[in-house]
Structures are given as C-alpha cells and as structure tokens.
PDB file of the backbone (N, CA, C, O) and the ligand in Angstrom, with CONECT records:
HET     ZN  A 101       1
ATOM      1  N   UNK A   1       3.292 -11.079  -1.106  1.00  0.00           N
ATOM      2  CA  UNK A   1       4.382 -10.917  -0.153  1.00  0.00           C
ATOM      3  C   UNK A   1       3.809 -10.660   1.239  1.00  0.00           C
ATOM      4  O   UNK A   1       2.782  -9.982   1.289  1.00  0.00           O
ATOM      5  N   UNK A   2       4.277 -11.058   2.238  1.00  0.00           N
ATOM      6  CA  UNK A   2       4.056 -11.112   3.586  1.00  0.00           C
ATOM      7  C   UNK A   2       4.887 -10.146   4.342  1.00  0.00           C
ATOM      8  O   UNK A   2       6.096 -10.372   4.386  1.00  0.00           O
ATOM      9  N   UNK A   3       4.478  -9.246   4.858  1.00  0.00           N
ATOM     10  CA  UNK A   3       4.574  -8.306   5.626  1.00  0.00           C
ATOM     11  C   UNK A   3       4.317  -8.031   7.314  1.00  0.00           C
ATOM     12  O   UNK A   3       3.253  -8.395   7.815  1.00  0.00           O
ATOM     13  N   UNK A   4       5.170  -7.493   7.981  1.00  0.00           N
ATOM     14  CA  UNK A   4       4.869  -6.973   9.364  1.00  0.00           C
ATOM     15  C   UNK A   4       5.574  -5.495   9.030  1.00  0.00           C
ATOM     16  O   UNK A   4       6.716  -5.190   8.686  1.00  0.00           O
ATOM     17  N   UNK A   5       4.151  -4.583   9.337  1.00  0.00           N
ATOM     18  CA  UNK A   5       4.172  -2.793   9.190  1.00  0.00           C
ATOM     19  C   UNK A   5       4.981  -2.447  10.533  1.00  0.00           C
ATOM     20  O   UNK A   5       5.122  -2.894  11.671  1.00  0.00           O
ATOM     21  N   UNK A   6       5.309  -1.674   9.946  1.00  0.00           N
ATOM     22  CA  UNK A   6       6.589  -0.974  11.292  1.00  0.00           C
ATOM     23  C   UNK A   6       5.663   0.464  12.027  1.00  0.00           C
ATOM     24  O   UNK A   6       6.087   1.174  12.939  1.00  0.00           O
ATOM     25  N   UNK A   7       4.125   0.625  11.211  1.00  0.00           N
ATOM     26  CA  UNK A   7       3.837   1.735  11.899  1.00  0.00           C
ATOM     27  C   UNK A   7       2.235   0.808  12.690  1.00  0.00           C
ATOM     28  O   UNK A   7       1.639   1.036  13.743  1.00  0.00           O
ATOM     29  N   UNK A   8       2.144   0.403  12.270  1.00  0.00           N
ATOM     30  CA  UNK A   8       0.804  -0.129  13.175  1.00  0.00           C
ATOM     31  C   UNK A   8       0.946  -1.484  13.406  1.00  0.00           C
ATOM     32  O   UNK A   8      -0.039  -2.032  13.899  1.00  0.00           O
ATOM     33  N   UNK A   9       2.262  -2.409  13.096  1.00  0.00           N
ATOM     34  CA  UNK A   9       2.419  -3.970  13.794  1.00  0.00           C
ATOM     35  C   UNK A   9       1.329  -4.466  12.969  1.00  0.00           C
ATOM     36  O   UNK A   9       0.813  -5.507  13.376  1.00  0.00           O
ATOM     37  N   UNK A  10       0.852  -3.950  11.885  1.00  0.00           N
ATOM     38  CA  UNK A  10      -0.029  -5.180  10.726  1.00  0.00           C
ATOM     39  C   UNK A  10       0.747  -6.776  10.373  1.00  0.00           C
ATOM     40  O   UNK A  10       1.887  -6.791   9.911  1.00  0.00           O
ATOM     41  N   UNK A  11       0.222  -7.670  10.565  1.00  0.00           N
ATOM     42  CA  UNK A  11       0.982  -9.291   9.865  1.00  0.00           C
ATOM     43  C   UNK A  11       0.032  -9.566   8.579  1.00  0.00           C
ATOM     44  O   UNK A  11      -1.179  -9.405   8.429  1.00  0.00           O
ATOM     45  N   UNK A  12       0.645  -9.855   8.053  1.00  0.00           N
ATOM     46  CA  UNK A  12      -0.292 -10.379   6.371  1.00  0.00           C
ATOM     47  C   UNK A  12       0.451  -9.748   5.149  1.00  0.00           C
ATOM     48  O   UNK A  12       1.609  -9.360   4.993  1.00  0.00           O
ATOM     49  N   UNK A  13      -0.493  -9.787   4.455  1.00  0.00           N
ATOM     50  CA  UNK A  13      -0.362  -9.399   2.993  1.00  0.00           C
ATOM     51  C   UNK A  13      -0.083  -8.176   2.845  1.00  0.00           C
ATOM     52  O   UNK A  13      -0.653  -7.268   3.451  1.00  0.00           O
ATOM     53  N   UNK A  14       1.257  -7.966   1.628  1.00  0.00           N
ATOM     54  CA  UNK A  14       0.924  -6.711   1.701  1.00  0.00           C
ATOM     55  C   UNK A  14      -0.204  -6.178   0.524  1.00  0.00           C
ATOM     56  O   UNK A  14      -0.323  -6.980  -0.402  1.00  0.00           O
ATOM     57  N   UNK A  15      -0.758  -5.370   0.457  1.00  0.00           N
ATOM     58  CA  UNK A  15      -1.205  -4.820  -0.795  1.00  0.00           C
ATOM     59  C   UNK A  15      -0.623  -3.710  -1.623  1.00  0.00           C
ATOM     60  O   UNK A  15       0.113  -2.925  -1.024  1.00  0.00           O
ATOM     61  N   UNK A  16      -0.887  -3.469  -3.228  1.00  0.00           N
ATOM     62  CA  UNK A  16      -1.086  -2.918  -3.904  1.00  0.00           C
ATOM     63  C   UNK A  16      -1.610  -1.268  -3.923  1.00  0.00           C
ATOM     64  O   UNK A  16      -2.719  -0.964  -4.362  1.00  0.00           O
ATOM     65  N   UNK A  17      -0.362   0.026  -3.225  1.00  0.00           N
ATOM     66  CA  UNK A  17      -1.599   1.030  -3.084  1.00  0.00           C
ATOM     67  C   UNK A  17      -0.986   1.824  -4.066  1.00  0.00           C
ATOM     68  O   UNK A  17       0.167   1.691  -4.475  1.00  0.00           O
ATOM     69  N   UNK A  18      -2.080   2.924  -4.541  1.00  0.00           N
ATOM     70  CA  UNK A  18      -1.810   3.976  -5.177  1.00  0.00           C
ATOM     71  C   UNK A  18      -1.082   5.405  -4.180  1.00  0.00           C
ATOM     72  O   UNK A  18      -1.373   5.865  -3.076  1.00  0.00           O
ATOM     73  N   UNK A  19      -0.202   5.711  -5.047  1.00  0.00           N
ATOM     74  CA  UNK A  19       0.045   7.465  -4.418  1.00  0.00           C
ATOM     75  C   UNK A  19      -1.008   7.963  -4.815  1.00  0.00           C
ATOM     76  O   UNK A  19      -1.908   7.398  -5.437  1.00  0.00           O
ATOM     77  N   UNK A  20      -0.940   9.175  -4.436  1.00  0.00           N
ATOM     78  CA  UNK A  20      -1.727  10.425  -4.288  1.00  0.00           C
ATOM     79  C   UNK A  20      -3.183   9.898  -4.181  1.00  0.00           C
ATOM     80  O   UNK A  20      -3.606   8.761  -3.970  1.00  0.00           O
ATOM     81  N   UNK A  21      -3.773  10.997  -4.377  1.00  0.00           N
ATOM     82  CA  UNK A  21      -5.263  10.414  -3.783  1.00  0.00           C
ATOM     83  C   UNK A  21      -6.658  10.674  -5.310  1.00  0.00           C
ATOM     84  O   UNK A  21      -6.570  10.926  -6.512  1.00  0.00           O
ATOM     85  N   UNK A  22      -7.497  10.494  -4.598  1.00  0.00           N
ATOM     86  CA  UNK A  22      -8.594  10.371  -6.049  1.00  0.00           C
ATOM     87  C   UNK A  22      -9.232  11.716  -5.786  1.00  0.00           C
ATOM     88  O   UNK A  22      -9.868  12.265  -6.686  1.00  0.00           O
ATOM     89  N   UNK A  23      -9.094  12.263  -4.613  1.00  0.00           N
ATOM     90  CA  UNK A  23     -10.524  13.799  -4.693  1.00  0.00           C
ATOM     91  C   UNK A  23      -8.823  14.538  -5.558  1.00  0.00           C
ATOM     92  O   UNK A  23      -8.796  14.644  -6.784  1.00  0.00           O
ATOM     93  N   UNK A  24      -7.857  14.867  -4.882  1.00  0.00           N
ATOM     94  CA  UNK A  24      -6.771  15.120  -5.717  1.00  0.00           C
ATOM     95  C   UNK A  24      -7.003  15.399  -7.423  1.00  0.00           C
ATOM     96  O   UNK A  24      -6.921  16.391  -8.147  1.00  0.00           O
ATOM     97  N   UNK A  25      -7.312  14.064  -7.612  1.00  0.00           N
ATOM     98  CA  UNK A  25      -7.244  13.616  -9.190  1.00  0.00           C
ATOM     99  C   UNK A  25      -8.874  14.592  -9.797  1.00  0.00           C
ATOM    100  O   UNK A  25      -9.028  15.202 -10.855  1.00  0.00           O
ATOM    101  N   UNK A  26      -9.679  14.432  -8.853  1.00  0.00           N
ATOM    102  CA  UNK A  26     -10.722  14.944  -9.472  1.00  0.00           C
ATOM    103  C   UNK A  26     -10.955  16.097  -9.488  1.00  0.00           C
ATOM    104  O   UNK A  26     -11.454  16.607 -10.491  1.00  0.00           O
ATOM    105  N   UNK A  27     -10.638  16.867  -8.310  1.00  0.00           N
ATOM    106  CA  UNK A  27      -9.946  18.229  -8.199  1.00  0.00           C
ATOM    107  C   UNK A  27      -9.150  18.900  -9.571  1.00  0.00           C
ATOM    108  O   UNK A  27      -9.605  19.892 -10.141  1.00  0.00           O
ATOM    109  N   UNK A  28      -8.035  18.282  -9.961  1.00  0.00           N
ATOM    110  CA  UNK A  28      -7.669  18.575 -10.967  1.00  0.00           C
ATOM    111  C   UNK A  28      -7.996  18.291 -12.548  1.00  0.00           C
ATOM    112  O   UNK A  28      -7.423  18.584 -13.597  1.00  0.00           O
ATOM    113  N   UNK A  29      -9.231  17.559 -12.202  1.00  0.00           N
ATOM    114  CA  UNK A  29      -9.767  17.335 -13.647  1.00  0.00           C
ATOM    115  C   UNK A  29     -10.671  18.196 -13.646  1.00  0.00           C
ATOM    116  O   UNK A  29     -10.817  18.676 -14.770  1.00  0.00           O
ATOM    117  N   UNK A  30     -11.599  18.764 -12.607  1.00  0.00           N
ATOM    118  CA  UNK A  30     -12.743  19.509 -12.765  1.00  0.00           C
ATOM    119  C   UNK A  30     -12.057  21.108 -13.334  1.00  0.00           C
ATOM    120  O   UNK A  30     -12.629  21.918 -14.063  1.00  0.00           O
ATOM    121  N   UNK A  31     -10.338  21.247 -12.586  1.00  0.00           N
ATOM    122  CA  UNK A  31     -10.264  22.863 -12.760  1.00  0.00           C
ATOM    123  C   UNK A  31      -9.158  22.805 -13.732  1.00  0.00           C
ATOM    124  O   UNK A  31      -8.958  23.901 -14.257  1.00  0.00           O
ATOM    125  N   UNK A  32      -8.281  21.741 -14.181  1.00  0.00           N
ATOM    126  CA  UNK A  32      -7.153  21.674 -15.347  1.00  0.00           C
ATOM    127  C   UNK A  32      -7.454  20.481 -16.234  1.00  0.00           C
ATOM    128  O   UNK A  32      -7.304  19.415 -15.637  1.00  0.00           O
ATOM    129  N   UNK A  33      -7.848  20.368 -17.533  1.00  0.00           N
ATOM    130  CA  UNK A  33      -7.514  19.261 -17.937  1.00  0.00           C
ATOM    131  C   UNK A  33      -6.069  18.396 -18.203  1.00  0.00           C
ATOM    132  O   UNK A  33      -5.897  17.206 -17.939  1.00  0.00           O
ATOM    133  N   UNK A  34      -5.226  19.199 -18.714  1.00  0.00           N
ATOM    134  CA  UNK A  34      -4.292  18.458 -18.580  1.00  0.00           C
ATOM    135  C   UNK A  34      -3.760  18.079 -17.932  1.00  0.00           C
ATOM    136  O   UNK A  34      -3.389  16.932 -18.182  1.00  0.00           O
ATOM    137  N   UNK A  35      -3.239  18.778 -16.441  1.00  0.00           N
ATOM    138  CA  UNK A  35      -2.720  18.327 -15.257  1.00  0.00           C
ATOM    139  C   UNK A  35      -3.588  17.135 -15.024  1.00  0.00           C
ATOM    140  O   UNK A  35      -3.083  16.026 -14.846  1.00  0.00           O
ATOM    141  N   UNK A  36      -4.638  17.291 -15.019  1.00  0.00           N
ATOM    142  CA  UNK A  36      -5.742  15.936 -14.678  1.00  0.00           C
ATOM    143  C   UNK A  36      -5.187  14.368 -15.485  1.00  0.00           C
ATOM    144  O   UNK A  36      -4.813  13.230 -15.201  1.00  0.00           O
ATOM    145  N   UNK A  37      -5.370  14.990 -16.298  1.00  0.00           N
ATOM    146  CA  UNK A  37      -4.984  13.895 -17.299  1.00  0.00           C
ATOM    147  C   UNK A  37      -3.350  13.287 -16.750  1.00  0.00           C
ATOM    148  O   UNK A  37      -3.198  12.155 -16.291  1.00  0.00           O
ATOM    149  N   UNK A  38      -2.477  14.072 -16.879  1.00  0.00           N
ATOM    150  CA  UNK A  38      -1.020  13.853 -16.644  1.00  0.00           C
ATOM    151  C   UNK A  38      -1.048  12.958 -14.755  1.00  0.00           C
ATOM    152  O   UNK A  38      -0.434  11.990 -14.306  1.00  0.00           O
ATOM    153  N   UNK A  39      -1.933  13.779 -14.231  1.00  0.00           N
ATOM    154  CA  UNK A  39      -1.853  12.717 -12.363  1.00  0.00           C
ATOM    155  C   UNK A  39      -2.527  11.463 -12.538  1.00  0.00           C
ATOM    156  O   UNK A  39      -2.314  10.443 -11.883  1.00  0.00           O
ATOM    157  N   UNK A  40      -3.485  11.632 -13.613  1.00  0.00           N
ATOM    158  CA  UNK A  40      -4.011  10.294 -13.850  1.00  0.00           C
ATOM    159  C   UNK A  40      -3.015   9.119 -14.332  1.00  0.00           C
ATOM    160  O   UNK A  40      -2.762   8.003 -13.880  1.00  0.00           O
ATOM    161  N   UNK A  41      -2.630   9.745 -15.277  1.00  0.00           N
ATOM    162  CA  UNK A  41      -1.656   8.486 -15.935  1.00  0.00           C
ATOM    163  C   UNK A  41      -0.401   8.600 -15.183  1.00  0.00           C
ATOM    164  O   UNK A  41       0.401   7.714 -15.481  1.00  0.00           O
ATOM    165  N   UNK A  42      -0.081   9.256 -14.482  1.00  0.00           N
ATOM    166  CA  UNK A  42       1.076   8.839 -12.827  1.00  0.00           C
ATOM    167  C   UNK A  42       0.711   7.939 -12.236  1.00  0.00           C
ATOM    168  O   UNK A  42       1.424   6.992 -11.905  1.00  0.00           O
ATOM    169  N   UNK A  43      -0.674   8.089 -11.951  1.00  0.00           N
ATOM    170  CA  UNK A  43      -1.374   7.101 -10.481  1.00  0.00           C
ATOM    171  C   UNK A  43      -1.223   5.554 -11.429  1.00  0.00           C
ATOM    172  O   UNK A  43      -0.558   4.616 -10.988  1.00  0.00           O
ATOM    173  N   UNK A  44      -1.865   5.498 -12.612  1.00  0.00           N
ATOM    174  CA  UNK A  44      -1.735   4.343 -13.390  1.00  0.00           C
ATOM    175  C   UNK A  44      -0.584   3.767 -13.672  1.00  0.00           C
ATOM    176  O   UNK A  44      -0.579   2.570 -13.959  1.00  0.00           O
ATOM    177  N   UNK A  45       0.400   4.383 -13.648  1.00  0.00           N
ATOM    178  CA  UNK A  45       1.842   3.907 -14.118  1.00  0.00           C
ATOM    179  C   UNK A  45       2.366   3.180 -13.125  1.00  0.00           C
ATOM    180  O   UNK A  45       1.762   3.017 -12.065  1.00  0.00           O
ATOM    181  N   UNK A  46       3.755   2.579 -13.414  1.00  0.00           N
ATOM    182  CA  UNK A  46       4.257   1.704 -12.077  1.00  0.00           C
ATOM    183  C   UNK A  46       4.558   3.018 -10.917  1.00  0.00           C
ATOM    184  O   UNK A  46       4.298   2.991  -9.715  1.00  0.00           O
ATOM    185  N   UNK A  47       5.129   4.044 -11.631  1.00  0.00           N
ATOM    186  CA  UNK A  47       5.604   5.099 -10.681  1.00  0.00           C
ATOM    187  C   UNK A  47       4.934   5.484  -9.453  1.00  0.00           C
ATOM    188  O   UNK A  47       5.362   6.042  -8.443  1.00  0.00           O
ATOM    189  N   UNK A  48       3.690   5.023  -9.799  1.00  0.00           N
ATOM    190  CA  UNK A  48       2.314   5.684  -9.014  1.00  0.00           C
ATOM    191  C   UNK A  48       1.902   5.168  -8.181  1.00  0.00           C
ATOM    192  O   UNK A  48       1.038   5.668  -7.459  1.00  0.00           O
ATOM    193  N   UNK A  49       2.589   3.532  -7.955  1.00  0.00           N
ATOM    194  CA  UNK A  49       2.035   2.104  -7.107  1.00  0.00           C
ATOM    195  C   UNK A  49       3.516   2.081  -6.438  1.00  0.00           C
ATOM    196  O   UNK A  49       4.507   2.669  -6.871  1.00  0.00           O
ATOM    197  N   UNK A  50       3.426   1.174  -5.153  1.00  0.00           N
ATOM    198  CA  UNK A  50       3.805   0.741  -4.373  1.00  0.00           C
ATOM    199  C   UNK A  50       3.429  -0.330  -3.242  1.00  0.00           C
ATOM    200  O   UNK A  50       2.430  -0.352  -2.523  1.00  0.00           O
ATOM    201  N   UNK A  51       4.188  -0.944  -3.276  1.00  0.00           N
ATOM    202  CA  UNK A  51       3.434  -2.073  -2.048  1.00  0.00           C
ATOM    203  C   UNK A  51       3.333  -1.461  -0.564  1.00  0.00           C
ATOM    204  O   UNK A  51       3.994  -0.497  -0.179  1.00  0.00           O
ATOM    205  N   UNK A  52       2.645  -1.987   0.006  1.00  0.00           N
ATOM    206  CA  UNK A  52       2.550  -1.283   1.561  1.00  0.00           C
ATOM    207  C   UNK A  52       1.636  -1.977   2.179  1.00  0.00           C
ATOM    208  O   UNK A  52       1.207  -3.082   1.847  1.00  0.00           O
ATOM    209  N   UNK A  53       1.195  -1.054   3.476  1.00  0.00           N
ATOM    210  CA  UNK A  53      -0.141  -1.806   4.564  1.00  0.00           C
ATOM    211  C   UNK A  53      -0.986  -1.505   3.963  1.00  0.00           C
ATOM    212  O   UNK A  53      -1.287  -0.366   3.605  1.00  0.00           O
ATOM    213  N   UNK A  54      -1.744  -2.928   3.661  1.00  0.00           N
ATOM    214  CA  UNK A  54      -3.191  -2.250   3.977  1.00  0.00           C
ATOM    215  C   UNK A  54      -4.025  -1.698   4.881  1.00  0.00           C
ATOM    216  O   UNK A  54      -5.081  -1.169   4.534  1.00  0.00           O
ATOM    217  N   UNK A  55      -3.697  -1.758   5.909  1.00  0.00           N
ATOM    218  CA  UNK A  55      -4.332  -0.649   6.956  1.00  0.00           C
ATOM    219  C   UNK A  55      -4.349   0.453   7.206  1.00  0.00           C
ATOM    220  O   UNK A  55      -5.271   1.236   7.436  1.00  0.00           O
ATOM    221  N   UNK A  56      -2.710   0.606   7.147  1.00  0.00           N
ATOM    222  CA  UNK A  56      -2.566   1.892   7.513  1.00  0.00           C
ATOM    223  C   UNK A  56      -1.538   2.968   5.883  1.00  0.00           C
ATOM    224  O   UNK A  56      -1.219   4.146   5.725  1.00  0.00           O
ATOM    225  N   UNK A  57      -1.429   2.062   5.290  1.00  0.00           N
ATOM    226  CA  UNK A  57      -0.770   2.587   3.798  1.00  0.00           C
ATOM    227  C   UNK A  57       0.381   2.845   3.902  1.00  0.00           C
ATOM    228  O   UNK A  57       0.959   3.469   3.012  1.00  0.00           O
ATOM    229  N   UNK A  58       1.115   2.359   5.210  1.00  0.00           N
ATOM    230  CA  UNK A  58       2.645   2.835   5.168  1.00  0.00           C
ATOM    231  C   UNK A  58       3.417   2.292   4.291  1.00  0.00           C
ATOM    232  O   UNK A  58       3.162   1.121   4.009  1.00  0.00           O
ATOM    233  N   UNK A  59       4.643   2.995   3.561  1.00  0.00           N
ATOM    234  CA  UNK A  59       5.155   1.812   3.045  1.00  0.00           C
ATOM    235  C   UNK A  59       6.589   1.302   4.038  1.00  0.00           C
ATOM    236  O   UNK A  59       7.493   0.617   3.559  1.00  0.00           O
ATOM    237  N   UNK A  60       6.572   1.743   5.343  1.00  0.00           N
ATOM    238  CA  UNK A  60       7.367   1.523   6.535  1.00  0.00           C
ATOM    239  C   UNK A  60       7.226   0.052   6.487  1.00  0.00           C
ATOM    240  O   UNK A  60       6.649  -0.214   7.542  1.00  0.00           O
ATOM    241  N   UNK A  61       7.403  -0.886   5.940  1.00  0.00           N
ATOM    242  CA  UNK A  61       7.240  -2.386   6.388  1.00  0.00           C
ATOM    243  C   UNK A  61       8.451  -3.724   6.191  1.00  0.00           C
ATOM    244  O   UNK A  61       9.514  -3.336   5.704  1.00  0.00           O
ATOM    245  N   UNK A  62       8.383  -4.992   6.472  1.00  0.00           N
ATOM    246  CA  UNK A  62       9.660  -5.602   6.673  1.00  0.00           C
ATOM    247  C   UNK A  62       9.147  -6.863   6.312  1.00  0.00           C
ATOM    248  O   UNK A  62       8.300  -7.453   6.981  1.00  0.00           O
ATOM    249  N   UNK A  63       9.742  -7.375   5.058  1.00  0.00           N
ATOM    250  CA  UNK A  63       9.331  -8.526   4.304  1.00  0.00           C
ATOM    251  C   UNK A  63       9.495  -9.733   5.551  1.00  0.00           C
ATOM    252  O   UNK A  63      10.434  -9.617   6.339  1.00  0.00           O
ATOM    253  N   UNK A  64       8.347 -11.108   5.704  1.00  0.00           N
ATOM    254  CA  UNK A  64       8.423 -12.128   6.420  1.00  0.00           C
ATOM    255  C   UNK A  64       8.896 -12.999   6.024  1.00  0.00           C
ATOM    256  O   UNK A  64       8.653 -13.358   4.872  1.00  0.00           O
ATOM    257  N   UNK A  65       9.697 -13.628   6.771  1.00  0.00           N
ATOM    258  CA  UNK A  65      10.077 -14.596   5.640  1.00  0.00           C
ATOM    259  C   UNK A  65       9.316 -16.044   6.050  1.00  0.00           C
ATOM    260  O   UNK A  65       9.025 -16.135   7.242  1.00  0.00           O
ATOM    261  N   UNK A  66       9.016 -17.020   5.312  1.00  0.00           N
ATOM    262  CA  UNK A  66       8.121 -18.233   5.318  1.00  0.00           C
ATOM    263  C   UNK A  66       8.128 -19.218   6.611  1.00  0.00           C
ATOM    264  O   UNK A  66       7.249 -19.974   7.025  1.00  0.00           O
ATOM    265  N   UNK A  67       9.755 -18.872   7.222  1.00  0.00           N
ATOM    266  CA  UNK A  67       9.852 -19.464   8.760  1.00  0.00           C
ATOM    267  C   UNK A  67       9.249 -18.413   9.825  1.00  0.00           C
ATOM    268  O   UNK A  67       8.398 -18.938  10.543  1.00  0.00           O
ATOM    269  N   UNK A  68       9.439 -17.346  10.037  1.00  0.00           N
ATOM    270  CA  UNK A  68       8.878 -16.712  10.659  1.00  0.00           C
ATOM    271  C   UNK A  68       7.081 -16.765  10.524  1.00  0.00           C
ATOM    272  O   UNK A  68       6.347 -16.811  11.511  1.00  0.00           O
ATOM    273  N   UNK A  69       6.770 -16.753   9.609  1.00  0.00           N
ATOM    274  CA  UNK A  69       5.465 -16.746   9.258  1.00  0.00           C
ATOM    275  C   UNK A  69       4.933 -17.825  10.201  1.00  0.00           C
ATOM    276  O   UNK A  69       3.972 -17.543  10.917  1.00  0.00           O
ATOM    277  N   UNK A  70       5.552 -19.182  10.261  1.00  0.00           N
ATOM    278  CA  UNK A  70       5.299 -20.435  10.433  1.00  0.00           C
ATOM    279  C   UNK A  70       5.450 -20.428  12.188  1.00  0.00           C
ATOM    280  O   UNK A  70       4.999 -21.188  13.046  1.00  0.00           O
ATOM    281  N   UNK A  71       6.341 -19.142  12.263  1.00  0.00           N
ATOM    282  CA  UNK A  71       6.052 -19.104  13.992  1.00  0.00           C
ATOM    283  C   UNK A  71       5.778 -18.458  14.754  1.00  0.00           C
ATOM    284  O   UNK A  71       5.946 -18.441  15.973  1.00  0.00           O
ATOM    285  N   UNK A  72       4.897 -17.307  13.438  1.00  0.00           N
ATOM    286  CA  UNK A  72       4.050 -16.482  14.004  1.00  0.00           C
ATOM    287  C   UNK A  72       2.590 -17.221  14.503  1.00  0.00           C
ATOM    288  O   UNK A  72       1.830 -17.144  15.467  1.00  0.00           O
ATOM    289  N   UNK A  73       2.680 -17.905  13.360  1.00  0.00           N
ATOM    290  CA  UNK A  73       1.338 -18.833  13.126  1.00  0.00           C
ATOM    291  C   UNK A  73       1.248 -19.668  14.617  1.00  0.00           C
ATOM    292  O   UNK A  73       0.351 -19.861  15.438  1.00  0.00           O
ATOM    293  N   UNK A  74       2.420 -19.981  14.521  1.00  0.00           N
ATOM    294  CA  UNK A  74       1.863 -21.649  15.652  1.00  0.00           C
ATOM    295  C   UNK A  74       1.825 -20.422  17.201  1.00  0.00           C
ATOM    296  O   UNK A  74       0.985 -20.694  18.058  1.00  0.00           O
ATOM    297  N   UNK A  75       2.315 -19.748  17.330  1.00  0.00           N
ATOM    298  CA  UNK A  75       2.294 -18.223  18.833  1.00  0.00           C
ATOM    299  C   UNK A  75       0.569 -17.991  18.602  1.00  0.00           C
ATOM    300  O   UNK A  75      -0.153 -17.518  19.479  1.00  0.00           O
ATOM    301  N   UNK A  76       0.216 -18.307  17.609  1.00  0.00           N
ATOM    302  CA  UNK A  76      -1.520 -17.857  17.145  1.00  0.00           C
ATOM    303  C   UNK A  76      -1.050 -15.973  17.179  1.00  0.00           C
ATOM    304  O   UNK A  76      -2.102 -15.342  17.274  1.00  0.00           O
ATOM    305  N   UNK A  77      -0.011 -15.162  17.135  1.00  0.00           N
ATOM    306  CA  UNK A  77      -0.119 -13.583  16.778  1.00  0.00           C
ATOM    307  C   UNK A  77      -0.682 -13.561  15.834  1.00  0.00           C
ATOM    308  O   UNK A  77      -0.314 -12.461  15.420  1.00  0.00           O
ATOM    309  N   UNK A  78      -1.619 -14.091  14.788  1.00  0.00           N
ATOM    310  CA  UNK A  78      -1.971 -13.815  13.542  1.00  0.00           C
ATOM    311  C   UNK A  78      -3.260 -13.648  13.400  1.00  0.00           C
ATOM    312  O   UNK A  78      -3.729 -14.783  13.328  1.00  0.00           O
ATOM    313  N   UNK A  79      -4.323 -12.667  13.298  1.00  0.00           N
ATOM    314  CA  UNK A  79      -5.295 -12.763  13.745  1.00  0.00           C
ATOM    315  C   UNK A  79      -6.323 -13.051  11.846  1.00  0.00           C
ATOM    316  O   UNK A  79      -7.545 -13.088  11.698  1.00  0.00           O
ATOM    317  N   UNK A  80      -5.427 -13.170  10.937  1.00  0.00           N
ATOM    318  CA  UNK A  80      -6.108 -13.405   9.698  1.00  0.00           C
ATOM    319  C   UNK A  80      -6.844 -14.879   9.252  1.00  0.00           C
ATOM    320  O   UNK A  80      -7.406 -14.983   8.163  1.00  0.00           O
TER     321      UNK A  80
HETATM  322 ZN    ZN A 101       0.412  -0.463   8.853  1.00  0.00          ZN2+
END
C-alpha cells in the first residue's frame, strides 16, 4: 500500500511495524518470565502490528491512490 505520512510528508510504501519495543521485551524477560513471554506473543500477534511510516513509525498516514501516485511521479516529488 502506498502512503503519504501526515507527520513527516514520507511518499512510498507503507511498512509493516511492530508496537512496543524490543529492549521493553527484553527488559521483561530478564526480570518476569511470564509477562515476557505474554509481550512477546502480543508483539507477534496481529494485535501487535500495524501498518505505518517507515521513517518515522507514525501510523498518522493517508492511503494514495494509483492516480495520484501517477502525478506525484510525473511532478518528480518522489524521491524513491
Ligand atoms: Zn512519517
């Protein structure tokens, strides 16, 4: 899916990010196992993903649609 981010004006792809974070995750594996275990299999689940920027990880963003794309492209704004 093609994206323009509403917090940093990114054009492209969006990606695939995880919530929460990994020192987080490891944090809680070194001092709880189970909590560890339980944020782990959050982050893995669909619950845990979301599409967004890859730059900046917002998920503030606004699907492109294939004409726009096409005239972003020919303006050359696209620096991918
Ligand atoms: Zn962004």
């Amino acid at each position: 899916m093609k994206i323009k981010c509403a917090a940093c004006d990114y054009v492209g792809e969006a990606a695939v990010l995880q919530k929460g974070s990994r020192s987080k995750e490891i944090a809680l594996w070194c001092c709880l196992f189970l909590p560890g275990l339980l944020y782990t299999l959050w982050r893995l689940s669909s619950d845990g993903r979301y599409m967004g920027c890859p730059r900046c990880k917002s998920a503030q963003f606004r699907p492109i649609t294939r004409r726009e794309w096409k005239d972003l492209k020919r303006q050359g704004a696209l620096k991918v």
